[in-house]
LOFI-772525 format. One record per residue (C-alpha): residue in three letters; x, y, z. Coordinates in steps of 0.2 Angstrom, whole numbers, padded with zeros to 4 digits, always signed. Each point is the difference from the previous one (the first is absolute). Layout:
! residues N
alaXYZ...
//
This chain:
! residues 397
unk-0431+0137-0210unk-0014+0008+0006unk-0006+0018-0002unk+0007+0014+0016unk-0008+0014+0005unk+0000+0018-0007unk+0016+0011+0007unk-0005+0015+0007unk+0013+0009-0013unk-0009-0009-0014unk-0015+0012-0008unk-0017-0013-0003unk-0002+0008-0018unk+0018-0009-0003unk-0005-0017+0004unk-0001-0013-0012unk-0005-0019+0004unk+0010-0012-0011unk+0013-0013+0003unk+0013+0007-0015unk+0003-0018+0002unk-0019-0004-0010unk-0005+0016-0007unk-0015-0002-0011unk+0003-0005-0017unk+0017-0004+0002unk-0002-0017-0004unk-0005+0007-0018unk+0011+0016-0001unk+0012+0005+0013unk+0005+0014-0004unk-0015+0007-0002unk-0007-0006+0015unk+0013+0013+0008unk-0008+0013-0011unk-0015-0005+0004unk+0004+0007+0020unk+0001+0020-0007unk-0013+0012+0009unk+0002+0016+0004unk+0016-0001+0010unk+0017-0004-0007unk+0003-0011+0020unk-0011-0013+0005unk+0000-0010+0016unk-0005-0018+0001unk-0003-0010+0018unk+0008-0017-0008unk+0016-0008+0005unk+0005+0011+0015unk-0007+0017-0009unk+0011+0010-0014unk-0001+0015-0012unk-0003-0002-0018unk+0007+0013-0012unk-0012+0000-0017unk+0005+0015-0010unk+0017+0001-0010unk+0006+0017+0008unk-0001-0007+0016unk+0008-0018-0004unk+0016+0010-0007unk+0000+0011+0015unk+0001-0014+0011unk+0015-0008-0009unk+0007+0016+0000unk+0002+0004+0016unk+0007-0014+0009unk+0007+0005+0013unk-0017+0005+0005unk-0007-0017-0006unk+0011-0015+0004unk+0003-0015-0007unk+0002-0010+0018unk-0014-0013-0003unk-0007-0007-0017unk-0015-0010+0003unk-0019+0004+0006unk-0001-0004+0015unk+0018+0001+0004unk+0008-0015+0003unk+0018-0006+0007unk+0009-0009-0014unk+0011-0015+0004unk+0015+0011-0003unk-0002+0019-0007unk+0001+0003-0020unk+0011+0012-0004unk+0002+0014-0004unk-0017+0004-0003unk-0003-0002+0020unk+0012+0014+0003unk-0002+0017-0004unk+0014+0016-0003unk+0017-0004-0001unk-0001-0018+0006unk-0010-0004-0014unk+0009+0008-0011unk+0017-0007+0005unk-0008-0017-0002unk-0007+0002-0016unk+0015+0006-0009unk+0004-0016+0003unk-0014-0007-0013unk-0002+0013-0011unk+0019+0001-0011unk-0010-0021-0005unk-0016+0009-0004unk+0005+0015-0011unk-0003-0002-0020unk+0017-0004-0005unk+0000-0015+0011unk-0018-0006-0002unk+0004-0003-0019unk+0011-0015+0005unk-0015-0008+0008unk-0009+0005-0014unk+0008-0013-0012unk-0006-0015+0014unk-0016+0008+0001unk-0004-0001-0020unk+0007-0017-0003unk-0012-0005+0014unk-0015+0009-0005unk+0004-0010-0019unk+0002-0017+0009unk-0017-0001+0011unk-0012+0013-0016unk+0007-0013-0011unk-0005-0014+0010unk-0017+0007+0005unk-0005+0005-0017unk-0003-0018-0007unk-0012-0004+0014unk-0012+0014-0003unk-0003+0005+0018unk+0009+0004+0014unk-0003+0004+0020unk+0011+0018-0004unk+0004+0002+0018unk+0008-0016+0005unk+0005-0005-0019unk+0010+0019-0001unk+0000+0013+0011unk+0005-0008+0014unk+0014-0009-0009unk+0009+0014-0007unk+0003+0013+0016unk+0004-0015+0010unk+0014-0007-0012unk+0008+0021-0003unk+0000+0000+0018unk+0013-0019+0002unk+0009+0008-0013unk+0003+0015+0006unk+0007-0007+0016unk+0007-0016-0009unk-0011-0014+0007unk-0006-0014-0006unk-0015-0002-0015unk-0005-0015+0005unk-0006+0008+0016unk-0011+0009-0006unk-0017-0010+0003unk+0005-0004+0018unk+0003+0019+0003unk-0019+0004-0009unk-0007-0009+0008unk+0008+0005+0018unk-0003+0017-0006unk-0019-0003-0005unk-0004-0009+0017unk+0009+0014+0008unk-0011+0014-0005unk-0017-0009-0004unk-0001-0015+0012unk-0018+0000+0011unk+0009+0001+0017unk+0016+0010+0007unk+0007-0017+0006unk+0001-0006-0019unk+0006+0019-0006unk+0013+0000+0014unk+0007-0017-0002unk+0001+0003-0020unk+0010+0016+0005unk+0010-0010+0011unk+0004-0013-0014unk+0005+0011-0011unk+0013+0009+0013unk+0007-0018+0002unk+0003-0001-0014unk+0008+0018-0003unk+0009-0005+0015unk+0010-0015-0009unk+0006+0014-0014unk+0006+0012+0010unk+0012-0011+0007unk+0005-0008-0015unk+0004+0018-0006unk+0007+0006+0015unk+0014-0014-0002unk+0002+0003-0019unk-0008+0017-0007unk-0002+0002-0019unk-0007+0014-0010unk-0018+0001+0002unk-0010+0009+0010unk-0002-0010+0015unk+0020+0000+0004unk+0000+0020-0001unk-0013+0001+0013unk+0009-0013+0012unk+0019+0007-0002unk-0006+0019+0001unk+0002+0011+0010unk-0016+0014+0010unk+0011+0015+0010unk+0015-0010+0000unk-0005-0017+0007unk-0006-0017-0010unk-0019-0002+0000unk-0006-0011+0016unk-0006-0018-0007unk-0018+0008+0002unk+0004+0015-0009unk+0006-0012-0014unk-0014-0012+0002unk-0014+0015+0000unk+0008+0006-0019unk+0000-0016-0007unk-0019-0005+0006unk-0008+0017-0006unk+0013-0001-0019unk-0011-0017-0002unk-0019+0007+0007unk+0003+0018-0008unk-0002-0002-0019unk-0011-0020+0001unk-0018+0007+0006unk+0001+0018-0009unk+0008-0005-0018unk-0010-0015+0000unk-0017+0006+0004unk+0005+0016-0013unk+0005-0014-0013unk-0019-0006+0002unk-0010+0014-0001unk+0007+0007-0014unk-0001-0017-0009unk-0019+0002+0008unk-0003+0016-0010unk+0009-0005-0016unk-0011-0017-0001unk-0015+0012+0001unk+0006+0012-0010unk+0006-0006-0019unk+0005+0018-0007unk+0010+0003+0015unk+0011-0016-0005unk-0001+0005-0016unk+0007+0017+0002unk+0014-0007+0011unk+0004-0013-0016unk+0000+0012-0011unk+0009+0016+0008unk+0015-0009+0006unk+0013+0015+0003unk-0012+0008+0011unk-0002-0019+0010unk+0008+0011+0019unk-0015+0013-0003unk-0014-0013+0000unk+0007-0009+0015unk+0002+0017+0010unk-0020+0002-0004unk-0006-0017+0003unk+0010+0001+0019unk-0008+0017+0000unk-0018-0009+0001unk+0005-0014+0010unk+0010+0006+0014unk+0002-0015+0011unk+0008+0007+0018unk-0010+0007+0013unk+0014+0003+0012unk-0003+0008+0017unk+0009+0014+0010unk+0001+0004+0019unk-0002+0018+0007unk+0016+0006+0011unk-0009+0015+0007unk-0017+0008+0000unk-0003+0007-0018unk-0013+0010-0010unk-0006-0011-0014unk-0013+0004-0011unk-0007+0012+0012unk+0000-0015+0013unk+0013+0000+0017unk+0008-0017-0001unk+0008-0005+0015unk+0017-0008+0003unk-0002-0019-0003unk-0014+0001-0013unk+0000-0013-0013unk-0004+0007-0018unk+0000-0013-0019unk+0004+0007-0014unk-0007-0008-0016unk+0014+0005-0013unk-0016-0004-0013unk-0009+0013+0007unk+0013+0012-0006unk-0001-0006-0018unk-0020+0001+0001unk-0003+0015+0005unk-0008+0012-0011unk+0009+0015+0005unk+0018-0007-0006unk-0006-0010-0014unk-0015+0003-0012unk-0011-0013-0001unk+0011-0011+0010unk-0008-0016+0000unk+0002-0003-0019unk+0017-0008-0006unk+0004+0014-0015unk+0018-0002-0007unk+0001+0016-0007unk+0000+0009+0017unk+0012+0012+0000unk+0011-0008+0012unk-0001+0005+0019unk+0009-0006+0017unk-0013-0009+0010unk+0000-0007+0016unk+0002-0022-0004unk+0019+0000+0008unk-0004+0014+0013unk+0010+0016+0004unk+0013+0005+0011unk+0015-0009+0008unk-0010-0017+0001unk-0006+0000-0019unk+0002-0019-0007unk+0016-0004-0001unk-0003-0015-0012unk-0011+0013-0013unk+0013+0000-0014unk-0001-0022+0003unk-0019+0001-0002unk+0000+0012-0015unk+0012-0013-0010unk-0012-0015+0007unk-0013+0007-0007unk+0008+0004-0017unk+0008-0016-0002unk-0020-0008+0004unk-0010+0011-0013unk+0017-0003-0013unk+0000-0017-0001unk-0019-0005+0008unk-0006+0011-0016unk+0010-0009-0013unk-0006-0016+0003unk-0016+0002+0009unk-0007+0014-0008unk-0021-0004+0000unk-0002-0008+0019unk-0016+0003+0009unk-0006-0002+0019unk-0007-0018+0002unk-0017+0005+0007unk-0002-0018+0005unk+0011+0001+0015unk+0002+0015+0012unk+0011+0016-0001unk+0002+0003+0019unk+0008+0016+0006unk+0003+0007+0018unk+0002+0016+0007unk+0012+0004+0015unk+0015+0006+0004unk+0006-0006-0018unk-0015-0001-0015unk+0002-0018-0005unk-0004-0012-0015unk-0002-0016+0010unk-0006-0009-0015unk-0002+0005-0020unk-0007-0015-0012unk+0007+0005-0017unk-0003-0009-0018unk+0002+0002-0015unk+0001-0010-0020unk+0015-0011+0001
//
């Protein structure tokens, strides 16, 4: 999409000119690539994809998630974009939202992630100790896109098996070269979320997908696309974001052996180095929409106003967290801004945290020397989620 002009509201020392889409280095270092963007203002403005805001400083990111009802949670892509049916709940905002994600949430608290946690370990044993004789592996296709998917048909009770079909739907979906393939990808995978429903409507069990459709929102059963919305944002919500999380911290741990030595060694305090290694490599980069002319960072944003919000930008700031870009275990342990703030914070956060546990576990038991294999590509990709489209591991079989 092509570059618009400057809005008179918007000051010319604000302006930035990147695509957030391609930001320089971001192929090498995504994260830091977003770093890389800080000036001397907190808000930048960027002509790209329709024009939006971009919050860099972690005062101003919290804020933003703070005050919701100030900043909505109405659209969710740059440039805004009409989905085939609307996700919820994270299109809606105040007390629709929150009717609609207490729904979810009594699947996602700690006590009931711990079940999934028993499929997720015995998983994560079967494909390690089937990768590990072969001394290399493609991480992102051979793990971390396996493992989010097959939580997700669990938790909603559909079948394994379908897990490459759906991958590969959900991949062509989001990366495909034209909006013709992305759409008709999106559309394949409704179909197919279609033929469940039913099936469930007829005879409901005990998972996730059967509370959605036999519940109730202000008295009254959900509307088919109500139910349909739910279901398609369960699948999407935790594929990109834990996936591409998976790989780059399996990026920094091949690059860093005392980090993986650390972890091997100082087992109890396994839930501390996850928090810092997400810390680093915040992978969401979500985007608000102004309800009303407001004062930000000395700046009048009018009503309308698109701003991203780089949750890695909140655990790279200086200001929150000395010398933020290093990966130090002993931190003293602080909240940070991967899972956001507020009333739209990640539902599926206490999901990732054991996803991520149950990988450096059982990863470093059995793999615990592996190196990037320098004679292929590493590729990542900034956006509205940092991505790990491809991570060439090896290692002594």
């Amino acid at each position: 999409m092509t570059a618009i002009p400057k809005p008179a509201h918007v000051p010319p020392e604000r302006v930035i000119d990147v695509n957030i889409f391609d930001l320089p280095g971001g192929t090498e270092d995504a994260q830091l690539a977003w770093k890389g963007l800080g000036r001397n203002h907190q808000l930048l403005w960027t002509p790209h994809h329709g024009g939006h805001w971009i919050a860099t400083s972690g005062d101003l990111i919290e804020r933003i998630y703070r005050t919701s009802e100030v900043f909505s949670n109405r659209e969710v892509g740059i440039p805004p974009k009409k989905f085939l049916v609307e996700m919820l709940p994270i299109q809606r905002d105040g007390a629709s939202h929150k009717a609609f994600r207490a729904l979810i949430d009594p699947a996602l608290r700690p006590a009931a992630v711990q079940q999934y946690g028993v499929l997720a370990r015995d998983l994560a044993i079967r494909i390690i100790e089937e990768l590990q004789p072969k001394g290399a592996c493609e991480f992102v296709t051979d793990f971390s896109l396996v493992m989010p998917l097959s939580i997700f048909l669990s938790i909603v009770n559909l079948p394994v098996d379908d897990r490459e079909e759906l991958h590969a739907l959900a991949r062509a979906s989001s990366r495909s070269p034209t909006a013709q393939q992305r759409q008709t990808a999106f559309q394949q995978i409704l179909d197919y979320l279609e033929r469940w429903i039913a099936k469930r409507r007829a005879e409901p069990g005990d998972d996730l997908l059967s509370t959605i459709i036999h519940s109730q929102i202000d008295g009254r059963p959900l509307t088919h696309a109500e139910v349909l919305g739910m279901s398609t944002l369960l699948m999407f919500a935790g594929l990109d974001t834990v996936a591409s999380m998976m790989a780059f911290v399996m990026r920094y741990l091949a690059d860093h052996p005392g980090h993986r030595r650390w972890i091997i060694e100082n087992p109890q305090q396994i839930s501390y180095a996850v928090e810092e290694l997400m810390r680093r490599h915040g992978v969401a980069n979500n985007v608000r929409t102004a309800t009303q002319d407001v004062e930000l960072d000395g700046v009048l944003l009018r009503a309308g106003d698109l701003i991203v919000v780089p949750n890695c930008l909140h655990g790279l700031d200086e200001q929150q967290f000395a010398h933020a870009g290093d990966v130090d275990f002993t931190r003293v342990p602080k909240a940070n801004g991967t899972f956001g703030w507020g009333p739209h914070r990640c539902a599926g956060a206490n999901l990732a945290r054991m996803e991520m546990r149950i990988l450096l576990e059982e990863w470093l038991k059995r793999i615990p020397d592996f190196e990037v294999d320098h004679t292929k590509s590493v590729v990542q990709q900034t956006g509205t989620v940092n991505g790990v489209l491809q991570l060439p591991l090896c290692w002594a079989a």
